[in-house]
C-alpha positions in Angstrom: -27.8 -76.0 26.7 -29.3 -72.6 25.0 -32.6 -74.7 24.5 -32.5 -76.0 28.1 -31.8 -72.0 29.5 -34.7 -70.8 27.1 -37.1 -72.9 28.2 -36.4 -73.0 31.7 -39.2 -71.8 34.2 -38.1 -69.6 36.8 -39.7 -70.9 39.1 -37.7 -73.9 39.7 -34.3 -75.1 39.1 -33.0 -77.3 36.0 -30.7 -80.6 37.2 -28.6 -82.0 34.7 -26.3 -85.1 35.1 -23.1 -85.4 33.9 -21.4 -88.8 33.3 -18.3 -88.4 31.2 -14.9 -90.4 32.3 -12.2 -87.6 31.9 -9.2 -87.2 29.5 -7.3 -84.1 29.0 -6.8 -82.7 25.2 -3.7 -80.3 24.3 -3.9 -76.9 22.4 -1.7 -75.7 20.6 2.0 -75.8 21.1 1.1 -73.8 24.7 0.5 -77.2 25.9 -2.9 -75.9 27.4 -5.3 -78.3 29.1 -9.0 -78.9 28.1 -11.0 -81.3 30.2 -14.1 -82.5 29.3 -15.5 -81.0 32.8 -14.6 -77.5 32.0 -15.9 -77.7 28.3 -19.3 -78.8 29.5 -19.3 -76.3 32.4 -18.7 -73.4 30.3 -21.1 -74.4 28.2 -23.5 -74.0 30.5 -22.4 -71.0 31.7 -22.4 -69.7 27.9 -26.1 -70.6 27.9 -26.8 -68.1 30.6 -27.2 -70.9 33.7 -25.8 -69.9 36.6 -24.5 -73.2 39.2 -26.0 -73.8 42.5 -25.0 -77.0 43.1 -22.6 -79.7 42.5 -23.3 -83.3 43.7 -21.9 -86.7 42.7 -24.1 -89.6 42.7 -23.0 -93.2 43.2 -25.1 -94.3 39.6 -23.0 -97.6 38.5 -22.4 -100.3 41.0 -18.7 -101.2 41.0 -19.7 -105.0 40.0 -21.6 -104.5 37.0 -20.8 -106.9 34.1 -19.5 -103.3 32.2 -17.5 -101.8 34.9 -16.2 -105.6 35.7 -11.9 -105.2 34.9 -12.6 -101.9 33.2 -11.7 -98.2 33.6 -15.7 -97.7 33.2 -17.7 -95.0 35.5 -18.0 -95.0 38.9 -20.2 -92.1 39.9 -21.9 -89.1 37.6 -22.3 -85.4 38.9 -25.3 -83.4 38.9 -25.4 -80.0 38.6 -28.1 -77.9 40.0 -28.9 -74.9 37.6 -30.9 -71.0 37.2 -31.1 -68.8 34.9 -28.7 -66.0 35.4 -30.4 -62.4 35.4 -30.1 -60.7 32.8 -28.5 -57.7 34.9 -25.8 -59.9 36.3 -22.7 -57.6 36.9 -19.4 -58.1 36.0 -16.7 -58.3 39.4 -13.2 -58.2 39.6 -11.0 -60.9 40.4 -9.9 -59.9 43.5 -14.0 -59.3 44.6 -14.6 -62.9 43.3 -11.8 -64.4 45.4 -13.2 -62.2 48.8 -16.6 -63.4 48.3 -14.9 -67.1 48.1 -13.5 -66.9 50.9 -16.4 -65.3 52.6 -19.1 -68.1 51.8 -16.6 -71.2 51.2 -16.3 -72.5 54.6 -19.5 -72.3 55.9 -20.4 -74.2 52.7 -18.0 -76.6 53.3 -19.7 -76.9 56.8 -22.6 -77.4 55.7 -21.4 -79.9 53.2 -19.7 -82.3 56.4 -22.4 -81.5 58.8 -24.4 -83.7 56.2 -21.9 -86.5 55.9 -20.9 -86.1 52.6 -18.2 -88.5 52.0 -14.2 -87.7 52.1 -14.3 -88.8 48.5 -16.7 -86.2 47.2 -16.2 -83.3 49.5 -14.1 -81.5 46.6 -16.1 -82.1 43.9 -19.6 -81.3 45.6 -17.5 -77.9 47.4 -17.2 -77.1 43.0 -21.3 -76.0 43.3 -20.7 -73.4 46.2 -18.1 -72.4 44.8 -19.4 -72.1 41.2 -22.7 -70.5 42.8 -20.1 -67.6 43.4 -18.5 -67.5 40.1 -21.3 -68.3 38.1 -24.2 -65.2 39.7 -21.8 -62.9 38.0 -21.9 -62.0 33.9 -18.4 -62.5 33.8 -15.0 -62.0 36.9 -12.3 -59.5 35.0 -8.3 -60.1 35.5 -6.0 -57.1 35.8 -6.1 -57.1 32.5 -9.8 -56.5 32.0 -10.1 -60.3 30.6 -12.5 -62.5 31.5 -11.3 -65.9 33.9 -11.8 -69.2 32.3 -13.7 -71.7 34.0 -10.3 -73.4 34.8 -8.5 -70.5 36.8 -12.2 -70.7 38.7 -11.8 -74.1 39.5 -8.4 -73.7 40.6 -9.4 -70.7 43.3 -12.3 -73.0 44.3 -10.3 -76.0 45.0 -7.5 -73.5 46.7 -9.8 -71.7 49.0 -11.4 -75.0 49.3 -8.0 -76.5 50.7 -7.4 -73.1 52.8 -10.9 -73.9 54.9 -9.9 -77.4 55.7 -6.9 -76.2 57.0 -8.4 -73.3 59.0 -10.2 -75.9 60.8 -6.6 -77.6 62.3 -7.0 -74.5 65.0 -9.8 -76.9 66.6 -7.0 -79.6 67.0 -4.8 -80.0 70.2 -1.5 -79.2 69.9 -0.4 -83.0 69.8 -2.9 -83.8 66.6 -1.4 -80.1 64.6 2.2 -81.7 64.7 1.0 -85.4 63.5 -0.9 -84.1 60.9 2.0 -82.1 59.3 4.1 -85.1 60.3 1.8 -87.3 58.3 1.2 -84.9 55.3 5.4 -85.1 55.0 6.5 -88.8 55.8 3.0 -90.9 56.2 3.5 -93.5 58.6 6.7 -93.7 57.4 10.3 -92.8 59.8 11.9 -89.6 59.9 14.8 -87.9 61.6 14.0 -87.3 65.4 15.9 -83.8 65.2 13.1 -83.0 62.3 10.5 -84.5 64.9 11.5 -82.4 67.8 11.8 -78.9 66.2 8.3 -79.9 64.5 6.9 -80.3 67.7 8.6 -77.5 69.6 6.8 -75.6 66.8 3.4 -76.9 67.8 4.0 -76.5 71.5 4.4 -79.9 72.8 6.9 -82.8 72.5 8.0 -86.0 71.3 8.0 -87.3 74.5 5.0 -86.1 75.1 3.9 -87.6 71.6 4.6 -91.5 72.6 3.1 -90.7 76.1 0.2 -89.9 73.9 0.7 -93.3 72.6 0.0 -92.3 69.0 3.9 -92.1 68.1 7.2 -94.6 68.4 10.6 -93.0 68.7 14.0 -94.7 68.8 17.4 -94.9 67.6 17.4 -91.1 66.1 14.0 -92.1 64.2 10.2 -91.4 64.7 7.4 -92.2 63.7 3.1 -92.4 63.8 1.8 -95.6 64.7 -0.7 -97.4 62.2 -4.1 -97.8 64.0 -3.5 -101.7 64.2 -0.7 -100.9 66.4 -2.4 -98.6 68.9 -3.4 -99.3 72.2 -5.9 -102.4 72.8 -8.3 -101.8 74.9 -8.5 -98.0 74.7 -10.8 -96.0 76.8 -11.3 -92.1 76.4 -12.6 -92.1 79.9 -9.3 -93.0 81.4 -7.0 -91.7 78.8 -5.0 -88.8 80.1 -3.3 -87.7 77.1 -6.5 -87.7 74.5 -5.7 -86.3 71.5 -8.3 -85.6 68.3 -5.6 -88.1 66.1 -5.7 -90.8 68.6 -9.3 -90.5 68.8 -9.6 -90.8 65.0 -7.5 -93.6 64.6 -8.9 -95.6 67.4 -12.1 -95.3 65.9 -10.7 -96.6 62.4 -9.3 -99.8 64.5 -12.7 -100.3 66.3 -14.7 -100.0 63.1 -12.1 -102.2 61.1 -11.9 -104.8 63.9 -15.2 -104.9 65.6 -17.4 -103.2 63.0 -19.9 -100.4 63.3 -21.1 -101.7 67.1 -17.6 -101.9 68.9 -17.0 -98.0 67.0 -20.3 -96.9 68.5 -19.2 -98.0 72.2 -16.0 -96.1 71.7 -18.2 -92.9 70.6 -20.4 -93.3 73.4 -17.6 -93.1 75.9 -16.3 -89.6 73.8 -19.5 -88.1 73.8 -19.0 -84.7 72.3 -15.6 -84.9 71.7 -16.4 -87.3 69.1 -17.0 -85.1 66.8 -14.0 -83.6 66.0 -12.8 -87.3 64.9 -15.2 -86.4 61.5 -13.5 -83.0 60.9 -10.5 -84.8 61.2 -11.0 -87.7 58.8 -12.0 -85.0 56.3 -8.8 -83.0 56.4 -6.9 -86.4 57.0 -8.5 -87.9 53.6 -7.5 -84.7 51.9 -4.2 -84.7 52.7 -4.5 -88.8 51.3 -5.7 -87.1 48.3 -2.7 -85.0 47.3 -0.2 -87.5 48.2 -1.7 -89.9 46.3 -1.8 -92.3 49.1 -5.2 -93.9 48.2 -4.8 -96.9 50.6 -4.8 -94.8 53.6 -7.4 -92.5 52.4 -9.8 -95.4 52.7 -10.0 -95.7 56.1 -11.2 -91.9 57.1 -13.4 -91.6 54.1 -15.2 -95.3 55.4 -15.2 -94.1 59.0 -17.2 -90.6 58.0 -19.8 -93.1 55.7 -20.4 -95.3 59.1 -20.9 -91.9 61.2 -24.2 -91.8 60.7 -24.8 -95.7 61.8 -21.9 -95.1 64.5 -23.7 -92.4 66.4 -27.2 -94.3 65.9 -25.9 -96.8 67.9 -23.9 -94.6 69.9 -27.1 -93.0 71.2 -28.5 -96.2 72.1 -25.9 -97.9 74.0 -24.7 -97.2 77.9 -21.6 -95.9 78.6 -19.3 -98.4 79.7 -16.3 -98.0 82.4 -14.6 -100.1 79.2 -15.7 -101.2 75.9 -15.8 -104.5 74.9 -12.4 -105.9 73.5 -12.3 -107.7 70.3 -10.6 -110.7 69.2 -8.0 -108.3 67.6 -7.8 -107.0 71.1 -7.1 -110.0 73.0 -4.6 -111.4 70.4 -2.8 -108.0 70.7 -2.9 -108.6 74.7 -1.2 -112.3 74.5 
């Protein structure tokens, strides 16, 4: 890495890919971490390279004779590196964590406005984020010590989870109380009296909620309908309860039933209010994420990689009074 920073030209930036399937290694009897990630980013940083950017690149195809019934590689990262000046100066903790905050979410909206999948969004927000930490010699503690790669990471990904969920305040007040609904019980039941203080909380109702058609209640129990057993049918132009979670998961059933076309007929009937289905795939995907509920997370991070097919076609076909129904539709119907 000191050879690579050395003969660097200023001029233009150094790309280095990383491909290394991570394990964690214990120190000491403190039971400290090391992952192979933050080894190789600090040395980098120790070399004098400040980060820029972070992407991941789909390198191995998942049905290689290597990764075939093997834990092999999936994806590798590259990192988009400068020289640091030499005149870099040293920041406090608390001035590293403002200028986070300050620069993360418009990065992070820069980062969806380009489609970047669900699945990658955290690890490509790292080069932002590291672009902060990293233009600084070194980000002192109260203690006057310097912060490890790892309590960087963990502000990034913090202030990273903080934007996404600045961005619920777009939301209507039916999709706010299904996505904490979702974060805590899935599509799973829970207790209608938990339901209904939730959603005097948000400003709406239960009631209100099934109108919506994007919850079942009964017998002291609620819960969000699966996108297979939403409305066949559907059509935003009619719908007089819309809500940004209906819109999302209708979209999931159009593009899982009827593929990319019968998705883009739904879109063209949204028009600009499509949009905020994408924002909400990401935070929905992230929420998958942390709950480890990877089968669910699927489905948004698939409908964001169609978007850009989706709206093609969207911008091409007429606006119907209804959109074509599916034989998913129909069977629903009988």
């Amino acid at each position: 890495m000191h050879n690579l920073a050395e003969k660097a030209h200023p001029g233009f930036p150094v790309t280095i890919y990383y491909a290394f399937k991570q394990s964690e290694t214990k120190k000491g009897d403190a039971g400290i971490a090391s992952t192979g990630w933050e080894t190789f980013l600090q040395a980098v940083l120790d070399a004098g390279f400040s980060i820029s950017g972070t992407w991941p690149m789909r390198t191995e195809l998942g049905n290689r004779m290597r990764g075939s019934e093997s834990n092999a590689l999936a994806s590798s990262i590259v990192l988009v590196c400068r020289r640091r000046p030499a005149d870099a100066p040293s920041v406090t903790r608390r001035q590293f964590l403002q200028a986070l905050k300050a620069e993360l979410p418009d990065a992070l909206a820069h980062l969806q406005r380009g489609n970047i999948a669900p699945v990658d969004l955290a690890q490509a927000a790292i080069g932002p984020g590291m672009a902060v930490f990293t233009r600084h010699a070194r980000v002192l503690d109260a203690e006057g010590k310097a912060m490890t790669v790892r309590e960087a990471l963990a502000l990034i990904n913090e202030t990273l989870d903080e934007a996404l969920a600045a961005q619920e305040g777009d939301f209507d007040a039916d999709t706010r109380w299904a996505i904490t609904w979702f974060d805590q019980h899935g599509f799973g039941e829970g207790e209608f009296g938990t339901a209904n203080v939730l959603a005097q909380a948000k400003n709406t109702g239960v009631a209100g909620l099934e109108e919506g058609g994007i919850v079942s209640a009964g017998r002291g129990k609620v819960r969000l309908l699966k996108p297979d057993e939403l409305a066949p049918g559907w059509n935003p132009l009619t719908d007089t309860r819309l809500s940004a979670w209906e819109t999302v998961h209708q979209l999931i059933r159009a593009l899982e039933s009827g593929g990319e076309s019968l998705a883009a007929a739904r879109v063209a009937q949204l028009g600009v209010r499509a949009e905020v289905a994408r924002e909400l795939a990401y935070r929905l995907y992230t929420l998958c994420e942390r709950r480890k509920r990877a089968a669910e997370g699927l489905s948004y991070n698939a409908l964001v990689q169609s978007w850009p097919e989706i709206t093609r076609l969207a911008a091409e076909a007429p606006v119907m009074a209804a959109p074509p129904r599916t034989d998913a539709d129909q069977m629903t119907l009988q």
